[in-house]
TORTORMI-45526 format. One line per field, with one value per residue (C-alpha): residue in three letters; y, x, z. Coordinates in steps of 0.2 Angstrom, whole numbers. Each point is the difference from the previous one (the first is absolute). Layout:
<atoms>
aa = c(ala, ...)
c2 = c(Y, ...)
c1 = c(X, ...)
c3 = c(Z, ...)
</atoms>
This chain:
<atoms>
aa = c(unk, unk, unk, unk, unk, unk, unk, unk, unk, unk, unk, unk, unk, unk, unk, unk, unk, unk, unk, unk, unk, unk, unk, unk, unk, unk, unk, unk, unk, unk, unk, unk, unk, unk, unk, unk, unk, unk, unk, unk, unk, unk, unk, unk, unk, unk, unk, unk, unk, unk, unk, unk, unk, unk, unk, unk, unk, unk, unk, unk, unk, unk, unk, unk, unk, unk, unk, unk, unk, unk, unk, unk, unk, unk, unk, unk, unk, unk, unk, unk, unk, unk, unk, unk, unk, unk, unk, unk, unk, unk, unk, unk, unk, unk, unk, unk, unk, unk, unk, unk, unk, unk, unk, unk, unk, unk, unk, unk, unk, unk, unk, unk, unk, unk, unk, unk, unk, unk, unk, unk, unk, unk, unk, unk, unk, unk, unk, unk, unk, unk, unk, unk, unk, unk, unk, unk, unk, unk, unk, unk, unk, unk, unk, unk, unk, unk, unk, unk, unk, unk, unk, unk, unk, unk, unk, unk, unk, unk, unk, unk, unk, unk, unk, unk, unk, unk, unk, unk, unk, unk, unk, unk, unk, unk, unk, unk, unk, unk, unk, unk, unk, unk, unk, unk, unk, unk, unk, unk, unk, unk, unk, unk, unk, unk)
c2 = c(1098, -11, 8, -10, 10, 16, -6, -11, 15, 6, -14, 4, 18, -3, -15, 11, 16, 7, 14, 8, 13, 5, -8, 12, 7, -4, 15, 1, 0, 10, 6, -5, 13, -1, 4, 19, 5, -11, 7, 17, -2, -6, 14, 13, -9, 5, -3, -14, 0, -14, -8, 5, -21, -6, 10, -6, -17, -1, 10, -11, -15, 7, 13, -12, -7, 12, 9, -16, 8, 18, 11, 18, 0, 13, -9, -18, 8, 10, -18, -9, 16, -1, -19, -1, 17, -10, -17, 6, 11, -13, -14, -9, -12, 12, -15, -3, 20, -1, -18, 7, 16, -12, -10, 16, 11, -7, 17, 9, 17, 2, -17, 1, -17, -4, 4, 16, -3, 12, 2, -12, -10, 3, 13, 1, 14, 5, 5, 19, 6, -9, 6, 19, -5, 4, -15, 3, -6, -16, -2, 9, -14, 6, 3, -18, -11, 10, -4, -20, -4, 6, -7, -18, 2, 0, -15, -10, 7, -5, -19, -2, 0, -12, 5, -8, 5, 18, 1, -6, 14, 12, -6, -5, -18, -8, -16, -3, -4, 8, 18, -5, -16, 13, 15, -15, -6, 15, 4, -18, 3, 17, 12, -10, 11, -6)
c1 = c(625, -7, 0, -17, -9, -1, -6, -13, -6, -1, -10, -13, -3, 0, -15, -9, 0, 12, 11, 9, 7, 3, 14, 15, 5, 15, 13, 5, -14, -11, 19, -5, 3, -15, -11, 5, -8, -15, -1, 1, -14, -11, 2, -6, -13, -17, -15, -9, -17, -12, -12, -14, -7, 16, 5, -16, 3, 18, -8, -13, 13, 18, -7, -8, 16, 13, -12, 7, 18, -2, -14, 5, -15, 10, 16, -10, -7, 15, 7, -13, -2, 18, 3, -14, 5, 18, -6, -10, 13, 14, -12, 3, -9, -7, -1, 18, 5, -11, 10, 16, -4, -6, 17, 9, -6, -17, -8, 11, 7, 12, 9, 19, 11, 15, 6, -7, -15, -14, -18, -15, 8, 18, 9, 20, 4, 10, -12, -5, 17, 2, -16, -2, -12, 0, 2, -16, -8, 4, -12, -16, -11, -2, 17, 7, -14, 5, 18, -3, -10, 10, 16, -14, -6, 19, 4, -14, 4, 16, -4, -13, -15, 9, -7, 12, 15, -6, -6, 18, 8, -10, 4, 19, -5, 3, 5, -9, -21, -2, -6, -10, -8, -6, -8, -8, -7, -7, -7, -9, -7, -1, -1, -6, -10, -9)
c3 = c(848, -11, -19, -4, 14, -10, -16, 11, 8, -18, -6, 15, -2, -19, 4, 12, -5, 15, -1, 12, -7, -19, -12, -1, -15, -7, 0, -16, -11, -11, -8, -18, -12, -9, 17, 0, -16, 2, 18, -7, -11, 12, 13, -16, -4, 2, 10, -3, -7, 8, -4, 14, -2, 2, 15, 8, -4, 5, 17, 5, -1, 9, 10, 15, -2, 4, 10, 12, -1, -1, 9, -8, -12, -9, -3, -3, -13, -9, 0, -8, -13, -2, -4, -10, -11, -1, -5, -12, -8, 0, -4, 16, 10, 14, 14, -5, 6, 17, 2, -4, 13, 13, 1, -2, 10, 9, -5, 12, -15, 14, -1, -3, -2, 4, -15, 1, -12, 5, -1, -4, -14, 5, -12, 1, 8, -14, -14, 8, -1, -20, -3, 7, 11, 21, 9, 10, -16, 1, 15, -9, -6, -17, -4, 10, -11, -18, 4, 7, -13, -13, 8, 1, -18, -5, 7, -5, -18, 0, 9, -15, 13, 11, 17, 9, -7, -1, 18, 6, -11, 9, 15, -4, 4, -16, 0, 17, 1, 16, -5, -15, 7, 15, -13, -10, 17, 5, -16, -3, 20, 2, -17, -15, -10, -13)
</atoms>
């Protein structure tokens, strides 16, 4: 077969927007030392505290949008309370989180790689047993967002904001555009906030 074809293929989903399934996670990743403590912290965390205008703004704009993907009024909502709560928190670009969930895991709290990466933004399977949790948690939305965005803020920390280079760390892509150029695609077409 012709090598060209895949990364062609690439190219095309990337121009128009087409994915057929989500990028798998890489098998070693979210190992680095440092993650554990931070993780820890966010899991004891408290509640957030919103703002009742920027919940309503942040509402009014990604609701109709996900409502597209997921009908569960409940769930749509604990997703959208969720990401927002995190972003805000961790000082993250919330688009960027609904991006990164949407190449992950296409809203689907179920997902599992093949790497074994569960849940909407694609925890390692791992982190219960490291961090006395039950590994049904993984798959609760509030818990799944505290811990991807964490694991996100992280990377982007450590790659100076660099988006790319972050994405692909999360993803265990770096050195290769695929999995970032798609979460920047999707944010620029689908979740830009602001």
């Amino acid at each position: 077969m012709n090598r060209c074809l895949p990364s062609l293929f690439a190219a095309f989903c990337l121009i128009t927007g087409l994915a057929l399934a989500p990028v798998a996670a890489q098998a070693n990743q979210q190992k680095d030392p440092a993650l554990g403590p931070l993780l820890e912290k966010a899991l004891t965390d408290g509640k957030c505290f919103e703002d009742k205008f920027d919940r309503a703004v942040w509402f009014a704009a990604m609701e109709p949008r996900l409502r597209r993907i997921i009908s569960n009024d409940t769930e749509r909502t604990l997703i959208l309370e969720q990401v927002q709560c995190e972003a805000k928190r961790l000082q993250l670009p919330p688009g960027l989180v609904m991006a990164v969930i949407d190449v992950e895991s296409r809203f689907n709290r179920w997902a599992t790689s093949s790497a074994g990466a569960v849940g909407l933004m694609q925890v390692m399977p791992f982190w219960p047993s490291k961090l006395g949790m039950q590994n049904h948690q993984l798959v609760e939305i509030p818990h799944n967002i505290r811990m991807g965005c964490t694991i996100l803020k992280y990377y982007l920390e450590n790659e100076h904001g660099d988006y790319a280079r972050a994405l692909a760390r999360y993803n265990g892509s770096l050195g290769r555009r695929n999995y970032s150029d798609l979460v920047l695609v999707r944010l620029a077409n689908n979740w830009q906030f602001k």
